[in-house]
N, C-alpha and C positions, 0 to 999 in steps of 0.2 A: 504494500500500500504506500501511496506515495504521499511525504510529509510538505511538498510542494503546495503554498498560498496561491489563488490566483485574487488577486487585487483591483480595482480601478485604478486609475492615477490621482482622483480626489479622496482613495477610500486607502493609499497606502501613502500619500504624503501625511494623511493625518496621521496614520502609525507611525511612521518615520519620524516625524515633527513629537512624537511622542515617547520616543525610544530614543535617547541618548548615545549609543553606539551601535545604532542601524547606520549601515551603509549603503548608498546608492550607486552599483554599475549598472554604469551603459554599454551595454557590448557591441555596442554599432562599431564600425569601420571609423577609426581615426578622422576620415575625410567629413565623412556624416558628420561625424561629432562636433567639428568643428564649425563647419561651413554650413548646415542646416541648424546646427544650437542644440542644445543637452540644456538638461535641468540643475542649474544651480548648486555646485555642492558635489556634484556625481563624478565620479571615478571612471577613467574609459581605460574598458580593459574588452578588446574587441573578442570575440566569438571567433570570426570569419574576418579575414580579408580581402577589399573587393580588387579588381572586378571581379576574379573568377570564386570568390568566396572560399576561398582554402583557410580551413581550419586554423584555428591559433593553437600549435600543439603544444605552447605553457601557458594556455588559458586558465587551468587549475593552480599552478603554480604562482601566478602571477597574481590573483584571489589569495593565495594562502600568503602571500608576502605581508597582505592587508588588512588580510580578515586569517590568524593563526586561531583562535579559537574556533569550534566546532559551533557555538554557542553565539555569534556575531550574528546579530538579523540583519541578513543578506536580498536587499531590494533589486530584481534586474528588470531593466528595461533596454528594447533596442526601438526599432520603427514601430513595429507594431505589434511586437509579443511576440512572434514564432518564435526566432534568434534568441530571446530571451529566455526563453521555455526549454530549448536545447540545453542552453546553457545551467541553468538551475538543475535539469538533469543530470549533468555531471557532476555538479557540487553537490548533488542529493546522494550521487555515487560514490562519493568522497569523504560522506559524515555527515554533512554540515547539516544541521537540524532547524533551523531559520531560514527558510527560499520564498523570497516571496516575488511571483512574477504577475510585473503590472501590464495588466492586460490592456490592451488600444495601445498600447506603447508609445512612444514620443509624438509619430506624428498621427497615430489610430488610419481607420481602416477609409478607401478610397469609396467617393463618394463617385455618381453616374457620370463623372465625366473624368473617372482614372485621378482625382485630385486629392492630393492628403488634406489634415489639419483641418480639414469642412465638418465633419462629424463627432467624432469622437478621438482622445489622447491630452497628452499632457499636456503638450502646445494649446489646442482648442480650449483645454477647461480651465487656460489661464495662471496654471501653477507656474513658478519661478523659474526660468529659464533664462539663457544666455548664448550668444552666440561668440567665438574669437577660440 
């Protein structure tokens, strides 16, 4: 059974804003991260690298630099929660007993004309974000 949260982005900032050493990865692509904006505060520690999206293979390791305890409530978000969802999978693989993946993800899910950010995610519901 899997110990994996799935979250909103209004319903795991309140957690996070409420937990003292939760942490926020974004496992988006470096590029994403910077160039479209990540949420205030978050840690990018990619999943995948674009463009052909090959695996980050110290994606775990690079988490455990940050989060060494089992015990650290671990928020991930990428675009729009797949990536994120992988990733929590393997830190579920790993121990880590706190996963919590925010679901619509940074920029949530495309609306009828292929557009992010119009619906639903972080960006859209106005939580704390940054771009640089």
């Amino acid at each position: 059974m899997s110990i994996i949260q799935r979250l909103t982005p209004q319903d795991a900032y309140k957690a996070m804003t409420a937990t003292s050493d939760a942490l926020l990865i974004d496992v988006r692509d470096p590029v994403e991260y910077v160039f479209v904006g990540h949420p205030i505060h978050s840690k990018n520690i990619p999943w995948a690298f674009a463009p052909d999206m090959r695996k980050n293979s110290s994606f775990v390791e690079q988490v455990q630099e940050i989060a060494p305890s089992l015990d650290t409530p671990l928020f991930l978000l990428c675009r729009s929660g797949q990536r994120s969802f992988s990733a929590a999978k393997a830190l579920e693989d790993q121990g880590y007993r706190q996963i919590i993946n925010v679901e619509e993800g940074f920029e949530g899910d495309r609306n009828e004309f292929k557009q992010r950010s119009t619906l639903n995610g972080w960006r859209f519901q106005g939580l704390p974000w940054e771009q640089g």
